[in-house]
SENU-83002 format. One record per residue (C-alpha): residue number from 1; y, x, z. Coordinates in nm, 4 decimals. Layout:
N
- num | c2 | c1 | c3
- NUM | Y | X | Z $
...
END
This chain:
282
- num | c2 | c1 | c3
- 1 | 0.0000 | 0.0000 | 0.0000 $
- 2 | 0.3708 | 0.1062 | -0.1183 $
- 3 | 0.6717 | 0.0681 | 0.1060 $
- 4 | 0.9723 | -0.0479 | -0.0993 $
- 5 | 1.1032 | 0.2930 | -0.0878 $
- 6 | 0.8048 | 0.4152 | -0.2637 $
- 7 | 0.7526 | 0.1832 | -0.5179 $
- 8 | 1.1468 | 0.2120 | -0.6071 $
- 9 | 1.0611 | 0.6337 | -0.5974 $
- 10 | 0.7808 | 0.5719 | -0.8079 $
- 11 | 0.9740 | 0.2893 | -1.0617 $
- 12 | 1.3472 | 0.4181 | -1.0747 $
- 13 | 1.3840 | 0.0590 | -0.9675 $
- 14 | 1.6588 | 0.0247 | -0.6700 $
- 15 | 1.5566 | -0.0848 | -0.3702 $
- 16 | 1.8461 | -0.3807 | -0.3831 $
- 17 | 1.7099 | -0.4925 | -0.7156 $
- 18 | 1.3905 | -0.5018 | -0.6377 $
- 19 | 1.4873 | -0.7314 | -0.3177 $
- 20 | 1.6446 | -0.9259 | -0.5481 $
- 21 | 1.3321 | -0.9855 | -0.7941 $
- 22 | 1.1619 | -1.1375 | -0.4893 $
- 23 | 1.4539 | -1.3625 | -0.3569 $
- 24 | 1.4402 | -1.5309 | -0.6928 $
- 25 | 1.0617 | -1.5016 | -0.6829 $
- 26 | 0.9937 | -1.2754 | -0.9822 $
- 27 | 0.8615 | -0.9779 | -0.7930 $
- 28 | 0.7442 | -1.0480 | -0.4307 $
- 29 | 0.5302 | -0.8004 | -0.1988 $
- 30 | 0.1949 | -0.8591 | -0.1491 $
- 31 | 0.2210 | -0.8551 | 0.2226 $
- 32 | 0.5602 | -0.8117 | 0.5148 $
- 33 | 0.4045 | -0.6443 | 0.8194 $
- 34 | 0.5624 | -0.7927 | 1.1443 $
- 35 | 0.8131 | -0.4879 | 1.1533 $
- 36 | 0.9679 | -0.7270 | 0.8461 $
- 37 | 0.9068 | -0.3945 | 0.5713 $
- 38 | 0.7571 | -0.5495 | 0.2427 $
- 39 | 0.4681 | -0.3476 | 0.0947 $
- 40 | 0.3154 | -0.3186 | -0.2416 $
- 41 | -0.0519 | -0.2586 | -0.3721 $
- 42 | -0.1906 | -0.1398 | -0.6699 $
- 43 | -0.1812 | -0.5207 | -0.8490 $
- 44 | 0.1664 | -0.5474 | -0.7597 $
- 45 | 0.2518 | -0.2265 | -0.9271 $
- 46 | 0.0960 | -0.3143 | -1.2265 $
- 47 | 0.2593 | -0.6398 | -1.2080 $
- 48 | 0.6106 | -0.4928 | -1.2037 $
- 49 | 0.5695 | -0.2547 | -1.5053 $
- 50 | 0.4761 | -0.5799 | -1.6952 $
- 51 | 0.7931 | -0.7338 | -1.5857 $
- 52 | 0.9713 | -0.3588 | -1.6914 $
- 53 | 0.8545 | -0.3581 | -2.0677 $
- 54 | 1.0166 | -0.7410 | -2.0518 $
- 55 | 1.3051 | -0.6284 | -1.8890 $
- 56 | 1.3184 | -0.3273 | -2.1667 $
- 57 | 1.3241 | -0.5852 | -2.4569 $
- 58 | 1.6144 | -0.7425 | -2.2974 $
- 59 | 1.4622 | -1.0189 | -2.2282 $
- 60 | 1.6352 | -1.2610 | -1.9594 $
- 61 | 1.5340 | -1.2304 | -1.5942 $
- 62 | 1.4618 | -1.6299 | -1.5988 $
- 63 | 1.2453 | -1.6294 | -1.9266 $
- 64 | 1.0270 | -1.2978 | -1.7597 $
- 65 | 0.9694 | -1.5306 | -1.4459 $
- 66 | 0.8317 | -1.8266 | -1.6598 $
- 67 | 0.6399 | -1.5621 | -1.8805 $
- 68 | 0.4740 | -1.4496 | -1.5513 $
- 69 | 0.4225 | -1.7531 | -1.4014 $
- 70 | 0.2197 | -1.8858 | -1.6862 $
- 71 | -0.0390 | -1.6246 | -1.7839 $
- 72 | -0.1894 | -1.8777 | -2.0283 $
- 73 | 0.1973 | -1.9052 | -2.2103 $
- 74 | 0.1752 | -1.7713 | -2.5193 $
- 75 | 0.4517 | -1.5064 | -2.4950 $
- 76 | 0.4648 | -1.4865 | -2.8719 $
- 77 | 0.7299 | -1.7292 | -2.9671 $
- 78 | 0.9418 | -1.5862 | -2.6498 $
- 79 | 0.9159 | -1.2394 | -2.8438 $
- 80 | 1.0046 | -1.3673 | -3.1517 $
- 81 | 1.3068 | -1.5206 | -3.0074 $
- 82 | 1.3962 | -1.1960 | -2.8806 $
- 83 | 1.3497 | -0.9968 | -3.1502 $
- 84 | 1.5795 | -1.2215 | -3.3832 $
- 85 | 1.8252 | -1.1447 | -3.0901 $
- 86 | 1.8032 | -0.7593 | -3.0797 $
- 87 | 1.8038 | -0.7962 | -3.4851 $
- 88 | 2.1324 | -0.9540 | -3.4330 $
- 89 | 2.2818 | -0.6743 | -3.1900 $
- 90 | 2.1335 | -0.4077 | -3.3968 $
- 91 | 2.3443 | -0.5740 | -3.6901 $
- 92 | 2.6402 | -0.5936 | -3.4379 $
- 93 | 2.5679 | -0.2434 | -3.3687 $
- 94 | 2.5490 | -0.0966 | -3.7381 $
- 95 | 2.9326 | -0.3058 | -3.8191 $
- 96 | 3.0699 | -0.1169 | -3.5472 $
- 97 | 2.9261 | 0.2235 | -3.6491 $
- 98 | 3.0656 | 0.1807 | -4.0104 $
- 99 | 3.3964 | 0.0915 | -3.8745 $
- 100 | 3.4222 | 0.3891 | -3.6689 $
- 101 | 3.2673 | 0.5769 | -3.9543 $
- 102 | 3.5887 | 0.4045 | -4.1650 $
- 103 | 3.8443 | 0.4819 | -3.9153 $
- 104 | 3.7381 | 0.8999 | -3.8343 $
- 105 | 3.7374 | 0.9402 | -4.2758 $
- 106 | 4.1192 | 0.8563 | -4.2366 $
- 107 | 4.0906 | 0.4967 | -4.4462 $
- 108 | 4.2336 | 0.2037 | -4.3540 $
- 109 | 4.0127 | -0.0227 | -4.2310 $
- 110 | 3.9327 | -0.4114 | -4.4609 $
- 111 | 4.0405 | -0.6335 | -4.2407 $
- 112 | 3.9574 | -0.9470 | -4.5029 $
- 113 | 3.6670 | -1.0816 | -4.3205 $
- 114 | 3.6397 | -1.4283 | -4.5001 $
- 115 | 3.7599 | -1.4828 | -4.8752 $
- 116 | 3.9791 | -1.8161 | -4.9447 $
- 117 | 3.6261 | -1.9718 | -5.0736 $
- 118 | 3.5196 | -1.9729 | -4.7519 $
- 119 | 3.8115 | -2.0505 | -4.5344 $
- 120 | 3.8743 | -2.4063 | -4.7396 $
- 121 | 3.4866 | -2.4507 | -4.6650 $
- 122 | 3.5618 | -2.3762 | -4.2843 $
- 123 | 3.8357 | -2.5768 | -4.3083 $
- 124 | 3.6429 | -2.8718 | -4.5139 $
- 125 | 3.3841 | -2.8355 | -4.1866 $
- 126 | 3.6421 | -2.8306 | -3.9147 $
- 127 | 3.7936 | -3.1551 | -4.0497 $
- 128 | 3.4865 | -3.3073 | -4.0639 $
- 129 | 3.4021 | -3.2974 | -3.7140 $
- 130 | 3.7567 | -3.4044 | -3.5827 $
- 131 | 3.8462 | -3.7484 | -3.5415 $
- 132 | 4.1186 | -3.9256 | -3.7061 $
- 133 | 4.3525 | -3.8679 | -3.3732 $
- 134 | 4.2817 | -3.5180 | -3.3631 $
- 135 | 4.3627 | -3.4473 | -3.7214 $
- 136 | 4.6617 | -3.7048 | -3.7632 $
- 137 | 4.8227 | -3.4293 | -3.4629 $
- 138 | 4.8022 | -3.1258 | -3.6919 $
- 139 | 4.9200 | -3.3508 | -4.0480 $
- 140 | 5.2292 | -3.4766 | -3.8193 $
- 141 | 5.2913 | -3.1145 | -3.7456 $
- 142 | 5.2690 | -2.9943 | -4.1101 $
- 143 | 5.3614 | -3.3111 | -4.3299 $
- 144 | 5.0282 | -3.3484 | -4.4607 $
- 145 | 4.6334 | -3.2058 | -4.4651 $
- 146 | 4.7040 | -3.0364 | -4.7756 $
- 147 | 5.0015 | -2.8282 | -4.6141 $
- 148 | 4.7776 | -2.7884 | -4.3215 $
- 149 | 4.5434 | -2.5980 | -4.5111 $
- 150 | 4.7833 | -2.4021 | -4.7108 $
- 151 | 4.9345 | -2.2594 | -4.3765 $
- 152 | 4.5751 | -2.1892 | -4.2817 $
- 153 | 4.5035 | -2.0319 | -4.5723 $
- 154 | 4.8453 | -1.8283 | -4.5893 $
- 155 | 4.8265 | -1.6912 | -4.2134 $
- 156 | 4.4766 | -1.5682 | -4.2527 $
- 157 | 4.5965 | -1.2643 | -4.4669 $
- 158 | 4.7535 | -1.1708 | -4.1304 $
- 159 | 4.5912 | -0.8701 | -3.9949 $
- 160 | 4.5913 | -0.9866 | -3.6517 $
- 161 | 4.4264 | -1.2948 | -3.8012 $
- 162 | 4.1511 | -1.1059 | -3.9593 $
- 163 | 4.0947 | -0.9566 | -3.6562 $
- 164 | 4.0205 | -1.2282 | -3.4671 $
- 165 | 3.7862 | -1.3336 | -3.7658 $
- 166 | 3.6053 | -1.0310 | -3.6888 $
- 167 | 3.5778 | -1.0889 | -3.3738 $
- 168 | 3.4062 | -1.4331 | -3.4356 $
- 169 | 3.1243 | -1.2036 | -3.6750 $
- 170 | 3.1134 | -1.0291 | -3.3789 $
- 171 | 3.0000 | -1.3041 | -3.0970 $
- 172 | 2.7689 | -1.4902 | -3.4021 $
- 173 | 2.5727 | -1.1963 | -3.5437 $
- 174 | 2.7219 | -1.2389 | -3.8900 $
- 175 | 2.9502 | -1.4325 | -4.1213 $
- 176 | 2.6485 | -1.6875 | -4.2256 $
- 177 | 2.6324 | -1.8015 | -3.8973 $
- 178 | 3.0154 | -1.8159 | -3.8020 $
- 179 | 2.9819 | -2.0674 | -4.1483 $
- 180 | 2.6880 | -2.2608 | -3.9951 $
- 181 | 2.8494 | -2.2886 | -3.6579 $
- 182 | 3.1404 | -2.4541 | -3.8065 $
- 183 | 2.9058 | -2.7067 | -3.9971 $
- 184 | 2.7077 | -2.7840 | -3.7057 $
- 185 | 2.9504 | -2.7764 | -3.4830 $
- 186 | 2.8923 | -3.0976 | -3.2044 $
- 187 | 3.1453 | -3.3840 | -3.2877 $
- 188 | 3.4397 | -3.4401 | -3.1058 $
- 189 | 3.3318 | -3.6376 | -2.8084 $
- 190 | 2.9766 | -3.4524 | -2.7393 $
- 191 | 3.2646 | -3.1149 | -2.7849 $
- 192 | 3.4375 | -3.3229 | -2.4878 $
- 193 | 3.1798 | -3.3529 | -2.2887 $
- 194 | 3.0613 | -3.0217 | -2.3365 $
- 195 | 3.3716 | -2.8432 | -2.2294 $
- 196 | 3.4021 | -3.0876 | -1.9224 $
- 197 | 3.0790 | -2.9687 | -1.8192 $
- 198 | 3.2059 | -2.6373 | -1.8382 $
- 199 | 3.4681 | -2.6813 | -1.6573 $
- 200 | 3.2654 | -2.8243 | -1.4314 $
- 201 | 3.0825 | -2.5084 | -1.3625 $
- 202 | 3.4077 | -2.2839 | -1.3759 $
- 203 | 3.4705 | -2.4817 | -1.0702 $
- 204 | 3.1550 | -2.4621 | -0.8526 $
- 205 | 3.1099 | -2.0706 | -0.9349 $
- 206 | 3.5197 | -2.0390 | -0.8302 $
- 207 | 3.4237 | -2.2644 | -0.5100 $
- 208 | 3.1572 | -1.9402 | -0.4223 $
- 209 | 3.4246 | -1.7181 | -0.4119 $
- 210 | 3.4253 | -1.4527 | -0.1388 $
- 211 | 3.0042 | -1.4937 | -0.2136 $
- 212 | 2.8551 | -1.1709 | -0.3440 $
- 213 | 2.8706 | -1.2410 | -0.7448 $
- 214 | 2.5369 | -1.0840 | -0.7584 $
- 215 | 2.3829 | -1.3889 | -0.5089 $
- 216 | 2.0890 | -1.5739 | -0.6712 $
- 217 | 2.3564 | -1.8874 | -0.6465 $
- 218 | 2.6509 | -1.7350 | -0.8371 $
- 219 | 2.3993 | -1.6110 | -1.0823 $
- 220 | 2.1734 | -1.9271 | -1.1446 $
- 221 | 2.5730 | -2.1085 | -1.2696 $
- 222 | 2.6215 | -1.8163 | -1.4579 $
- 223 | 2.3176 | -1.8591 | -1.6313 $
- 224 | 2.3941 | -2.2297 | -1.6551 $
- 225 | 2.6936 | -2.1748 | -1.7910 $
- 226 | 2.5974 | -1.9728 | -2.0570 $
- 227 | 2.3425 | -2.2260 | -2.1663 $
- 228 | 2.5984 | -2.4460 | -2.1829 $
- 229 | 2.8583 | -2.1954 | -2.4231 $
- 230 | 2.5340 | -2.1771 | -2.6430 $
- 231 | 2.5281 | -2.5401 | -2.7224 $
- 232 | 2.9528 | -2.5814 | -2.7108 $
- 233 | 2.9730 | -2.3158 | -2.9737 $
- 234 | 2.6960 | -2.3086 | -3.1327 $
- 235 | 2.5315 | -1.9456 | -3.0597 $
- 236 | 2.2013 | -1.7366 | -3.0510 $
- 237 | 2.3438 | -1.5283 | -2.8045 $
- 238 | 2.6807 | -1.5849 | -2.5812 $
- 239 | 2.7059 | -1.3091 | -2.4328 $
- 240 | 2.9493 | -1.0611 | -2.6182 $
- 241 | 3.1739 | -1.4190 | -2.6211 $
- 242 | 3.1572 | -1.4435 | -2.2315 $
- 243 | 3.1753 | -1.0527 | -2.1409 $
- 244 | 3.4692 | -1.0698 | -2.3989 $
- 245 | 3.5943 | -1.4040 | -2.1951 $
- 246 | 3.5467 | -1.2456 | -1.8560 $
- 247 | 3.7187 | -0.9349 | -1.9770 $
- 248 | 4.0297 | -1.1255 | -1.9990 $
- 249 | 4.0008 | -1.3587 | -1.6880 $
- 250 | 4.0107 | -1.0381 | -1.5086 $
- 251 | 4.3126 | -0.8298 | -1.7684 $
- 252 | 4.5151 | -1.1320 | -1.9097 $
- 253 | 4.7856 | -1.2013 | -1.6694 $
- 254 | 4.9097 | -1.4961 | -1.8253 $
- 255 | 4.5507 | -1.6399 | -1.8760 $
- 256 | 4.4402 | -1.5381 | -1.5096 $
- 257 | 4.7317 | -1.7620 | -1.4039 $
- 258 | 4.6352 | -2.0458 | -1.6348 $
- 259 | 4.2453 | -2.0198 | -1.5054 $
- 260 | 4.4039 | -2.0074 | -1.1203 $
- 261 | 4.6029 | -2.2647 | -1.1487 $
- 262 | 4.3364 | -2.4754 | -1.2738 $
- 263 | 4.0310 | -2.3368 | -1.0201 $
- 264 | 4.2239 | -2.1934 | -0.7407 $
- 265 | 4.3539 | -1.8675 | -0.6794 $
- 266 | 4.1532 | -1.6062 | -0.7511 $
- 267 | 3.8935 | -1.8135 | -0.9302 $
- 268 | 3.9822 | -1.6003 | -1.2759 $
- 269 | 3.9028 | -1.2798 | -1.1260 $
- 270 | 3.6162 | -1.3905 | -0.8919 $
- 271 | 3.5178 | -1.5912 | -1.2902 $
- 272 | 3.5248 | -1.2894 | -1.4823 $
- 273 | 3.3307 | -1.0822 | -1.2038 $
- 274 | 3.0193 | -1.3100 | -1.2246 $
- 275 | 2.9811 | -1.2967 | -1.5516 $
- 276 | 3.0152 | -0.9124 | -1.5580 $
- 277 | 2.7721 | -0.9566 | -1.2993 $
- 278 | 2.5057 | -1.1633 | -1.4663 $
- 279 | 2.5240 | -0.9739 | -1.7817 $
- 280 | 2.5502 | -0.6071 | -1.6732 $
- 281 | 2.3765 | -0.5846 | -1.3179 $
- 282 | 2.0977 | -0.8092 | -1.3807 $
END
């Protein structure tokens, strides 16, 4: 039998995480002796590296605990979800490579994401899934739908525009799926009632605050929450959009206020923190 010491020694595991694999019930000791130390056998050990090579493929801490609570799941389809995942970073990856690759030969960077072909057809898609309200808002702004789009189209040869555009490629894998997002993207009142749900759980991880971010509690709305973003915008993966997102809870002044005023003070920070948390410490 292995102390917790030991089987961290022996793992390169830390002893906190591995304390924190049995609160949540993924890893737990064979045995506590009445002094209250957990210890580990041989099964155990074996049990852990199982749960390593999962944790190596990125898979998430939730999806490893179902795998290995179901030895008769058939873990195949749960790989070949995450492979299409890691396909999609690896893509992420290789963009950002040839940019730097772009920027060190001196050139100036293309910062024409999407072509005017395929902004009308965002724009086509987008104005299909608002309701007459919503749009009538933006044609009493411009005059008309067609003027609408023609400032669309004319402020997306910005370069700050593009940017952003990029940055959408960047949170959706590619520019197929920033296109299929907009044409699947929920109708207005399921959008609703998406975003008040995640409001909802802006709220009740803000209302933990002062609770360590890394507490099974914080975590398990984090992970809610990003189940949520999935369905409200439509992605594989959310979390380059929410690290991105917590990034500026925690830098944005002016958006910190907005988020504090809405949550409480503090809430943006304490927000951003989790998220950091769930993504990067987990």
């Amino acid at each position: 039998m292995k102390t917790v010491k030991e089987v961290s020694e022996l793992t390169g595991i830390s002893v906190r995480t591995l304390h924190y694999y049995d609160e949540i019930g993924l890893f737990k000791p064979t045995e506590v002796n009445e002094a209250g130390y957990r210890l580990y056998d041989d099964k155990a050990i074996d049990k852990l590296g199982q749960i390593l090579v999962f944790k190596e493929l990125d898979i998430p801490l939730a999806d490893i605990k179902h795998i290995m609570e179901n030895p008769g799941l058939d873990s195949s389809s749960v790989l070949a979800k995450q492979r299409k995942m890691l396909c999609l970073k690896k893509q992420r990856i290789e963009r950002i490579i040839a940019g730097i690759d772009e920027m060190l030969k001196g050139d100036n960077m293309d910062f024409k994401v999407f072509d005017e072909t395929e902004l009308q057809d965002m724009f086509s898609d987008m104005l299909e899934n608002m309701t007459e309200s919503q749009q009538q808002i933006f044609i009493d702004q411009y005059g008309s739908a067609e003027n609408w789009k023609k400032h669309l189209l004319e402020s997306a040869s910005d370069e700050k525009v593009q940017k952003n555009y990029a940055k959408l490629v960047e949170w959706y894998g590619d520019k197929d799926a920033v296109k299929k997002s907009m044409k699947s993207a929920p109708k207005s009142d399921v959008f609703a009632s998406y975003q008040k749900r995640m409001g909802d759980i802006q709220q009740r991880i803000a209302d933990m605050k002062g609770t360590d971010v890394n507490s099974f509690e914080v975590r398990q709305l984090v992970g809610e929450y990003d189940f949520v973003a999935k369905q409200l915008y439509q992605l594989e993966d959310s979390k380059a959009f929410l690290l991105d997102m917590a990034k500026g809870y925690q830098e944005n002044e002016e958006l910190a206020k907005g988020i504090d005023l809405v949550y409480g003070n503090g809430a943006a920070k304490y927000i951003g923190e989790a998220i950091e948390g769930f993504y990067l410490r987990g």
